[in-house]
C-alpha positions in Angstrom: 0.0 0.0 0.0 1.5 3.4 -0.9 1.0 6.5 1.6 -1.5 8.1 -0.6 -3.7 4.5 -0.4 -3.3 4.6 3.0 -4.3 8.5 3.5 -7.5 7.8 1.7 -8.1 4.5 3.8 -7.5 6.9 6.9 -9.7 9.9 6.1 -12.3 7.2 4.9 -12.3 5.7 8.6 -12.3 9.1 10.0 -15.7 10.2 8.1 -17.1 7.2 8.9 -16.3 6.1 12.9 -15.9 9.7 13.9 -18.3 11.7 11.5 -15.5 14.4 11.3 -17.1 17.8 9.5 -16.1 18.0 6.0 -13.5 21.4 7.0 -11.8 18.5 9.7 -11.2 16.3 6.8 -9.8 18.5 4.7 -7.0 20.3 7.3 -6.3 15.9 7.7 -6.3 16.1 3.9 -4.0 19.4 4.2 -1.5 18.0 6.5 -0.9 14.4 5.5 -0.2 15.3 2.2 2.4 17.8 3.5 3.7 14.7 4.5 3.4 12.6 1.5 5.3 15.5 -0.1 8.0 15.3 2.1 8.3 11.4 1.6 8.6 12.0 -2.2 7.7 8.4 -2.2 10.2 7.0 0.5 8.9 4.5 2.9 8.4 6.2 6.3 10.9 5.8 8.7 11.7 6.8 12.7 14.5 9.1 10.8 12.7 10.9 8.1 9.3 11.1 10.7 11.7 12.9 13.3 13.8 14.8 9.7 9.9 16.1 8.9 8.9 17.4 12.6 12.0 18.9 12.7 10.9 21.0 9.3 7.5 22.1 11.3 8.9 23.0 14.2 11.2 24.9 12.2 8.6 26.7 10.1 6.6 29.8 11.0 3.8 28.1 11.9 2.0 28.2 15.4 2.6 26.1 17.6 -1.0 24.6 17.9 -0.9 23.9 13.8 2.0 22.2 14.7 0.7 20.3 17.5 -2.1 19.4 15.1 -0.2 17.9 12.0 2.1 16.1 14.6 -0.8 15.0 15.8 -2.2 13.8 12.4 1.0 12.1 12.1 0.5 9.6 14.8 -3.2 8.8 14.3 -2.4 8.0 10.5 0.3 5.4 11.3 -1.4 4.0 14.6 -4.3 3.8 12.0 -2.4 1.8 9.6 -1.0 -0.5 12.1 -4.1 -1.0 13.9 -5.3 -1.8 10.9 -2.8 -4.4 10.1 -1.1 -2.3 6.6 1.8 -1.7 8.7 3.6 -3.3 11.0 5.3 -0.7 12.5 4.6 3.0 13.6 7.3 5.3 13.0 5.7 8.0 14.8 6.5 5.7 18.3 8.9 8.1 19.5 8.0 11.2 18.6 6.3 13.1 20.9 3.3 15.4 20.6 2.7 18.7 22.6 0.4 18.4 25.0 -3.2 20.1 24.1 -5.9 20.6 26.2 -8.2 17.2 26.4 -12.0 18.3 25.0 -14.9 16.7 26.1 -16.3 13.8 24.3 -19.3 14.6 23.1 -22.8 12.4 23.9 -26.0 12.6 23.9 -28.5 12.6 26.3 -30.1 9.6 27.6 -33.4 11.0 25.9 -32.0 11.3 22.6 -30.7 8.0 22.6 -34.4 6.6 23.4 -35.5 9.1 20.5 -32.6 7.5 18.0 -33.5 4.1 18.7 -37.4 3.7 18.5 -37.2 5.9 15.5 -36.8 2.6 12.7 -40.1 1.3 11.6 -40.3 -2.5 13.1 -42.8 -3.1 10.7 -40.1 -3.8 8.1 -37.0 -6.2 7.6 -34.7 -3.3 7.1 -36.3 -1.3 10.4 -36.1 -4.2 12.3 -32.4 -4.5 11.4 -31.9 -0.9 11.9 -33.3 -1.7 15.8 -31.0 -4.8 15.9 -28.3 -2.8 15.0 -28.5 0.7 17.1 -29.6 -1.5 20.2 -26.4 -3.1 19.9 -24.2 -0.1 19.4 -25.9 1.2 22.1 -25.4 -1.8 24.4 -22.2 -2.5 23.6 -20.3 0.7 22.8 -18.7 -0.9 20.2 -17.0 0.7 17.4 -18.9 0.4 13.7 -15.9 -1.6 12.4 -16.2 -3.8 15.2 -20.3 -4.1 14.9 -19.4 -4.5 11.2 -16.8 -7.3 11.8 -19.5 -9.0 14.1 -20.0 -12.5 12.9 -23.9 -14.3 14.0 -21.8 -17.3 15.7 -20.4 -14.8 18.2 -22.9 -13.8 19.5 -24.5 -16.1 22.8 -28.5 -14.8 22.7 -28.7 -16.8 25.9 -25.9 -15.4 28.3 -26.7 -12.0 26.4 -22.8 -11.8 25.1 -20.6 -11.2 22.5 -17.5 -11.5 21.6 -16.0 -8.5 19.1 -12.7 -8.0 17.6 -11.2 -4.5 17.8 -7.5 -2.8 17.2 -5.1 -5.1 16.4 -7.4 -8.0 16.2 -7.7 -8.1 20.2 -11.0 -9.9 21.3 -13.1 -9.3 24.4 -16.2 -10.0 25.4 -19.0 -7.9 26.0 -23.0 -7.6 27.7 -25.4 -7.4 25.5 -28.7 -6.1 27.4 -32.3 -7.4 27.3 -33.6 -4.5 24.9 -30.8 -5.5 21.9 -31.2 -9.5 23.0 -34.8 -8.9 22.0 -34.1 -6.5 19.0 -31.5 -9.1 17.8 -34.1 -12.2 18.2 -36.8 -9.8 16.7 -34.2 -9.5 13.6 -33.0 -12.5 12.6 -36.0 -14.4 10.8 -35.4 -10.8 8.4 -31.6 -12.0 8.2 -32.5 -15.1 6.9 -34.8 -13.3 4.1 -32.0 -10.4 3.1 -29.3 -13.2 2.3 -31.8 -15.1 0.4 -30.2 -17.9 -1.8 -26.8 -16.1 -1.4 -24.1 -17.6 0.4 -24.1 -16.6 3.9 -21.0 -14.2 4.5 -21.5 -14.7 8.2 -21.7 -11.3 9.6 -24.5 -11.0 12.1 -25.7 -7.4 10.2 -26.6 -7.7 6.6 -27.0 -5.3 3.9 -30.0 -5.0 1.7 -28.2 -7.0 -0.8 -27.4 -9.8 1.5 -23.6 -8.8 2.1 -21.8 -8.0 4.9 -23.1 -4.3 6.6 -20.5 -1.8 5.6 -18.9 0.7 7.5 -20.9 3.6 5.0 -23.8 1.9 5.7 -24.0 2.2 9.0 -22.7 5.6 9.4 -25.7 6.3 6.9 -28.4 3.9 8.9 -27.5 6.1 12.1 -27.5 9.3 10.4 -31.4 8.7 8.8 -32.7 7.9 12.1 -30.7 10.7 13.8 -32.8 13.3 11.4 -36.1 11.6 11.9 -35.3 11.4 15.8 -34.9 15.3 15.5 -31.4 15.2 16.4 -28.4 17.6 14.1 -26.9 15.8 12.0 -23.4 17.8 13.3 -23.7 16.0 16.7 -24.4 12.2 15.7 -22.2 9.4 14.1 -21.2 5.8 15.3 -18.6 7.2 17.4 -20.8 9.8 19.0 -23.0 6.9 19.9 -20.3 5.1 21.6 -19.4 8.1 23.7 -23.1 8.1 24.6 -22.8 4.7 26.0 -19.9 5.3 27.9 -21.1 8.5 29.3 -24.0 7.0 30.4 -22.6 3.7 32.2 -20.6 6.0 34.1 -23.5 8.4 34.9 -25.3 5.5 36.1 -22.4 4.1 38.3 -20.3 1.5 36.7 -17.1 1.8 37.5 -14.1 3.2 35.1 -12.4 -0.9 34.9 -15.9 -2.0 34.0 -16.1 0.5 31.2 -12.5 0.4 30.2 -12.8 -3.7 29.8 -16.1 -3.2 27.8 -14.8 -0.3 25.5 -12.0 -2.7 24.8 -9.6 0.7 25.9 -6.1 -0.3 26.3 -5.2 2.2 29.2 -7.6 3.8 31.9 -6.4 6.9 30.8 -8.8 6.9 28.0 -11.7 5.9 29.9 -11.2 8.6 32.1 -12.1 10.9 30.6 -15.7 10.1 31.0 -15.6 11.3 34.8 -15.3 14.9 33.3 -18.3 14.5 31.4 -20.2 14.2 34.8 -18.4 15.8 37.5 -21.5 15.6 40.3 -21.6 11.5 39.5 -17.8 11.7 40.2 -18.2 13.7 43.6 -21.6 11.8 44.4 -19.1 8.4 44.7 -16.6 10.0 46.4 -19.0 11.7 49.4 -20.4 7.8 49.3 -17.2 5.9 49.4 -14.4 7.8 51.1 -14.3 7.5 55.0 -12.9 11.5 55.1 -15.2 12.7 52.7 -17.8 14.6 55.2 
């Protein structure tokens, strides 16, 4: 794969998981060709990453757009590993200035609701719609992850699954009563949308009987977003996952409980979801610490 194949692959993934504004994609699409420039069709190395950083930080740019393209850097090649086109990251060692951490952003419980009785379970493709959305919700997976979800791994009975995220690590996860039910409610349809086909095995199935694309999700949630009166700036699968988090945390699971179901590698990330609720956070600590009043 040639940097310019993978840039595409990466801004692709960032449209669709993170339903980045079309201005986002294109500073992405600004920088990392700066950096395909640079390469002049080299392979990427520790040397010429830390040779290129040297060049911004040399340049009259702030030190924020700096921060940024570094920044854009290290989430391409993490991207490209995670994703299994690389095998290294060259971008290991190189450091990125420090930024303020923002918010993720959720919605509210209510909206959530609203988003997922919006499809029409009158119909195979509203029933999958439920089926799906009631598991992203559940779940908090990621849409390559709910894409990548095959029907075998998935235990109706002990309301589990078992999903494969970065670097191809598995873990299993709840799955509640609402998307058990969804998911039961579904599956007669899933017969019917694969048809004579041969069955590719993925638990969500297109119209066409294939495997549920990454697009097609992003557009599934999007279309019930609108009809559930929620901006279509504020939704995408990842927003949804954030809104799952959020509210486990909100309702009192703990931050290992989330962390092992978000499949995060370090607390650190899952942390971040105490900010989002800062009266839950001092609510357990009034309740737990023997100093606290």
């Amino acid at each position: 794969m040639t940097i310019e194949e993978g840039i595409e692959e990466y801004l692709s993934s960032l449209a669709v998981e993170r339903g980045l504004a079309s201005n986002t994609l294109a500073a992405y699409r600004r920088d990392l060709g700066q950096y395909a420039a640079f390469l002049e069709g080299r392979q990427p190395t520790t040397g010429l990453v830390v040779e290129y950083v040297a060049t911004l930080h040399g340049s009259s740019l702030a030190p924020s757009s700096v921060a940024r393209k570094i920044a854009s850097l290290r989430g391409f090649h993490r991207f490209l590993v995670g994703e299994g086109f690389a095998r290294d990251d060259p971008t290991a060692l190189v450091e990125t200035p420090r930024l303020p951490r923002r918010l993720p952003k959720a919605l509210s419980v209510d909206e959530v609701f609203r988003l997922l009785d919006g499809p029409d379970r009158r119909t195979p493709l509203g029933r999958r719609d439920c089926a799906l959305l009631e598991f992203m919700y559940a779940t908090g997976a990621r849409v390559a992850e709910t894409v990548g979800l095959d029907l075998e791994a998935v235990d109706l009975v002990e309301r589990t699954a078992i999903v494969t995220g970065k670097g191809s690590h598995q873990r299993m996860v709840p799955v509640g009563a609402h998307a058990v039910s969804a998911i039961e409610e579904y599956l007669p349809d899933r017969m019917q949308l694969k048809g004579s086909r041969p069955d590719p095995g993925a638990l969500f199935l297109s119209s066409r009987g294939r495997r549920l694309s990454r697009q097609g999700v992003w557009l599934i949630v999007k279309r019930h977003a609108r009809r559930a009166g929620i901006d279509k700036d504020r939704i995408s699968p990842h927003v949804l996952r954030h809104s799952a988090a959020t509210h486990m945390v909100e309702g009192g699971a703990d931050l290992r409980t989330v962390q092992e179901i978000l499949g995060h590698a370090n607390i650190s990330t899952t942390q971040v979801y105490t900010k989002v609720s800062p009266q839950h956070l001092y609510e357990v600590y009034v309740l737990s610490h023997p100093r606290s009043r």
